[in-house]
N, C-alpha and C positions, 0 to 999 in steps of 0.2 A: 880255631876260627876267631877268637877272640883276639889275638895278636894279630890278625893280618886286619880287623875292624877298627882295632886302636890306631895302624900305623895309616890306612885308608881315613880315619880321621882327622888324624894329624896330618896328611897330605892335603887333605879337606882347609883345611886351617890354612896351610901357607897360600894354596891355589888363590882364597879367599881373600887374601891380602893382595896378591901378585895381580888380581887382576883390576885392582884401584889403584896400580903404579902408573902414576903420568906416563913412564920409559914402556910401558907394556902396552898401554892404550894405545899408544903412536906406533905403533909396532902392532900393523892388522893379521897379518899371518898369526903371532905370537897368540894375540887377544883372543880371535875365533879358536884358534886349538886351547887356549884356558876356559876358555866360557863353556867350552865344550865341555870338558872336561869337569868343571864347577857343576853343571848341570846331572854328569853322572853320577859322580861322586856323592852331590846332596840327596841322593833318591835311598842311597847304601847308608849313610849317616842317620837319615831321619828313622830308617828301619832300625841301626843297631842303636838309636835311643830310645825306641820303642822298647826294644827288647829289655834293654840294660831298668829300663822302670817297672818291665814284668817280673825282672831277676832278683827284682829289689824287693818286690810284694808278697814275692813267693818266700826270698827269706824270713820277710815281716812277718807272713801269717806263719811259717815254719816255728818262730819262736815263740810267737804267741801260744802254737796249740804246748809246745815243751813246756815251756810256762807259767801259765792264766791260767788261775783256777775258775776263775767264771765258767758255765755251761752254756752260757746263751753267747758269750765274746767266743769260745772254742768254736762251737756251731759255726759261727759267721766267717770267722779264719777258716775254718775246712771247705766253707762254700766255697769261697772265694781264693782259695788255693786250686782248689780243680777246675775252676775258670781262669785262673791264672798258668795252670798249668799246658790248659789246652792250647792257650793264646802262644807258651810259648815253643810249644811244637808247631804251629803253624808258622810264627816269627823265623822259625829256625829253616824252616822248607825255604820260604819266600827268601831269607838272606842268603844261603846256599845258592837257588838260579842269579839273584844280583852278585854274588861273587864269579858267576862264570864270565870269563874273560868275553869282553864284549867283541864283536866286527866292528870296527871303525868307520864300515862304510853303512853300519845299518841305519843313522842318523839322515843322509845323502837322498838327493833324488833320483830317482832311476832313470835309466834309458831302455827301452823296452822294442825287442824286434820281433815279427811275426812273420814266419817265411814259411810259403804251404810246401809240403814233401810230397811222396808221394800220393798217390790219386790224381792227377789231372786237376781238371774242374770243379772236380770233390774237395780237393783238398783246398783249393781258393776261397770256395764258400765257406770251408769250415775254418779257415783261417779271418775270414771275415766274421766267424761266430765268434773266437775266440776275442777280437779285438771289441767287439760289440759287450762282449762278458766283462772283458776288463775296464771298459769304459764305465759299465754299470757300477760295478767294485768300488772305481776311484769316485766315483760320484759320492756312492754311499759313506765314503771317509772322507769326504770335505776335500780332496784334492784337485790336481788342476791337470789336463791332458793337453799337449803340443803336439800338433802333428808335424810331422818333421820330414817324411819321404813314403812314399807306396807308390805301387803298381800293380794293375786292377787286372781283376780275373775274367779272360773274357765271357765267364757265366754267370756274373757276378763274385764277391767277397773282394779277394785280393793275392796277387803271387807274394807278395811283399809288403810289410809296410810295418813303419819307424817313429815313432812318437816318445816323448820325453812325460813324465808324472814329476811333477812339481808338488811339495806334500812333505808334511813331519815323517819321521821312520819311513819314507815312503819304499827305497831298498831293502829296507830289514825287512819287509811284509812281502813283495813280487818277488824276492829271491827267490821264494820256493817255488816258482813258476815255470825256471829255468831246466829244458828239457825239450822231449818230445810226449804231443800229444795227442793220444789215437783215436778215433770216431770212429763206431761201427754203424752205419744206418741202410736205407736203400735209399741211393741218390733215386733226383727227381727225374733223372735222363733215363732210370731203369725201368727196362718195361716190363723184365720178368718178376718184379718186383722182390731179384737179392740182396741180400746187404754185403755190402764194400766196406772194406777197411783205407778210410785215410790217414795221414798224418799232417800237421804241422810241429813245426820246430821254435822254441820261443825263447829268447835270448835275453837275461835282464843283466844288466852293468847299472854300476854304482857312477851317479853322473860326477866326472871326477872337477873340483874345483881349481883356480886358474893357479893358484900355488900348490898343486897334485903334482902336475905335469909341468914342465918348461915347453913349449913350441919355438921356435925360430920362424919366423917371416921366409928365411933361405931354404928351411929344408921341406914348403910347404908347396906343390904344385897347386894352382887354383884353373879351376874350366868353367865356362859359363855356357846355358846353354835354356833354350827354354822349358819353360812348365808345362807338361801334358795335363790334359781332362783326361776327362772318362773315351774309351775307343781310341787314344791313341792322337785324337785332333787337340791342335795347340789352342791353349785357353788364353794365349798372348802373344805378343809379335818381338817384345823384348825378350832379352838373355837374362833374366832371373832366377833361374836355377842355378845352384853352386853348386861343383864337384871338388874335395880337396883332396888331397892326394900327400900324405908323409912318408913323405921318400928316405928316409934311412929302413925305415920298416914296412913298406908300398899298403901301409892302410888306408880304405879309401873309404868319404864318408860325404854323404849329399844332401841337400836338401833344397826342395821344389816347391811348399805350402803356401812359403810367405808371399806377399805379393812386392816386396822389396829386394833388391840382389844385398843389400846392407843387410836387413833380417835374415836373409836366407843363411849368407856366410855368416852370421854370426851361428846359428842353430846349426852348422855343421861342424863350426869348430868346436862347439859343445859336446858334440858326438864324436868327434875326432880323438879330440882331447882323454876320452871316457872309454874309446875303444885300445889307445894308448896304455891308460892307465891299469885296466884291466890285465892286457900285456906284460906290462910291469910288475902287476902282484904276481901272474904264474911263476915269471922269472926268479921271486925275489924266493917265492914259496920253495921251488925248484932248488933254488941254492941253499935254504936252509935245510932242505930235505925237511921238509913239511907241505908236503901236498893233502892238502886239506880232505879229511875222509869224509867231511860233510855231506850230507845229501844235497848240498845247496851250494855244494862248492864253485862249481865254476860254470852250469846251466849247461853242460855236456849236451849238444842239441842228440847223440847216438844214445846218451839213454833216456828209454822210454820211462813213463815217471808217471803218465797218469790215462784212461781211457772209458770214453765218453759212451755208451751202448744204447740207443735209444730202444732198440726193441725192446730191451727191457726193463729202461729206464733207470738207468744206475750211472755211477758213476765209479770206477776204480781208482786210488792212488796207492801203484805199487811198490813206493820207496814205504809204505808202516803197513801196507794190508787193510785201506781203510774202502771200506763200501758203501755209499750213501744210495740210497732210491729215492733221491731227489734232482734227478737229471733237468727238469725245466727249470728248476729253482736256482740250481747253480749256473747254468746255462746264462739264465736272466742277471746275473750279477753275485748273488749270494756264496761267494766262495771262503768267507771267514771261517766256516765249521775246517776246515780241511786245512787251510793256513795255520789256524790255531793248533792244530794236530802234531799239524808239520812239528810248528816251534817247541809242544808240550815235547816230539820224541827229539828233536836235533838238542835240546837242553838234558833233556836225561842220559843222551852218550857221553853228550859234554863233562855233564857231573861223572858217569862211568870213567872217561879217560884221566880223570880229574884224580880218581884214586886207583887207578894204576902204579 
């Protein structure tokens, strides 16, 4: 551990330089992946100096107690050897998960979709709880929500709908979102009062940046077309809705929010661009034969991941076997407890695969 912290140090050092080069500054691709880079780097440095002055303390009082014959300097060296000791078992945990090889994309903003599955008009609403939950979520962390595309349920919620999170780590947190998720309740239409099982499917991508991806102008279809309200009646008499269409790979990507066709195309080629990019990692993953065993790999909307039980007010996530009986709470926005979970077990395989 100690040679790959010296050499992460020393990589520390040059990045540090590299990125006060006039040639590197002018060079914006170059500078954003150093800065980045600077940024991870000094979190892993400032831990193994932590450490290296607990390693230092411990040999200090070490030689003391061999040493000193004083009884009262011995005492104070043993105290503070076993608070030194403890500090450096925990130093040792916390560098251990900052050594696990990071996602690149967890940094990035997400793109986030919400499409109801089965149940009808059940699942609309519940897809409309879901988008209501995660708006509360991103409120709660200081972040920013765009809405980008939807299509309304006609019971209310929604069949669909596409919104960007603007936000620090804002990916590395909604990845674990990616899935299906089940609700068992008795919709409001039932009169014998059973409960239904619905689904939605919820898709998060890393919003890929404009040096991620290359686009071409040629291989991009664009359609305009207007923006629906609620019921299906037009909210406007112009063509501001974008449809764009990349045609070497027929991925198709819309957006109807803005009230500009310039904002709209732009917020789709954002999504275009992110549903591309996404694309590209399977492929690239696929070739190295590294398809990611993650629980968060690629937000497989066929596996089911997590479910919602109101009669009994719980909540299941069954990628770790975790139970909460806090269904309104989470519901309302507070889904940190189960995120955090997530990461505590995706980090502990990580470390597993780590000493295979």
């Amino acid at each position: 551990m100690i040679d790959k912290l010296e050499a992460i140090k020393k990589r520390f050092e040059e990045v540090s330089k590299q990125i006060i080069d006039p040639d590197v500054i002018s060079d914006m691709k170059r500078y954003i992946k150093l800065n980045k880079e600077y940024k991870d780097l000094e979190i892993i440095v400032n831990a193994y100096s932590k450490y290296s002055n607990v390693i230092s303390n411990i040999d200090s009082a070490k030689e003391i107690l061999s040493k000193e014959s004083d009884l009262e300097l011995k005492e104070m060296a043993k105290s503070e050897l076993e608070l030194d000791l403890i500090k450096k078992d925990s130093l040792e945990k916390e560098i251990k998960v900052l050594l696990i090889p990071k996602d690149p994309n967890d940094s990035k903003n997400a793109v986030v979709e919400i499409i109801a599955g089965t149940g009808g008009d059940e699942a609309s609403i519940f897809c409309g709880d879901l988008f209501r939950m995660y708006n509360k979520y991103i409120e709660s962390k200081k972040w920013k929500v765009e809405l980008v595309d939807y299509s309304e349920g006609t019971s209310g919620g929604f069949k669909s709908i596409l919104f960007n999170v603007i936000g620090e780590e804002a990916y590395g947190f909604l990845k674990y979102e990616g899935g299906v998720h089940r609700v068992q309740r008795v919709p409001k239409t039932e009169t014998q009062g059973r409960v239904h099982t619905s689904a939605s499917a919820v898709i998060v991508l890393p919003e890929a940046e404009d040096f991620d991806v290359e686009l071409k102008d040629s291989e991009i279809k664009k359609e305009t077309y207007c923006s629906s309200g609620p019921g299906g009646q037009s909210v406007n008499t112009t063509y501001s809705a974008v449809r764009l269409t990349h045609l070497p790979t027929g991925i198709v990507a819309q957006c109807q929010d803005q009230k500009s066709q310039i904002k709209n195309h732009a917020q789709a080629l954002k999504v275009l661009r992110s549903r591309i990019y996404e694309l590209e990692l399977k492929k690239k993953d696929e070739e190295e034969g590294n398809l990611r065993k993650s629980m968060v790999s690629s937000g497989d909307r066929s596996d089911k991941i997590r479910t919602y039980n109101y009669p009994q007010g719980r909540v299941t996530d069954h990628r770790i076997g975790l139970t909460l009986y806090s269904l309104n709470e989470i519901i309302d926005g507070d889904i940190n407890k189960i995120i955090e979970e997530l990461k505590i077990a995706d980090n502990a395989d990580k470390l597993k695969d780590g000493h295979e």
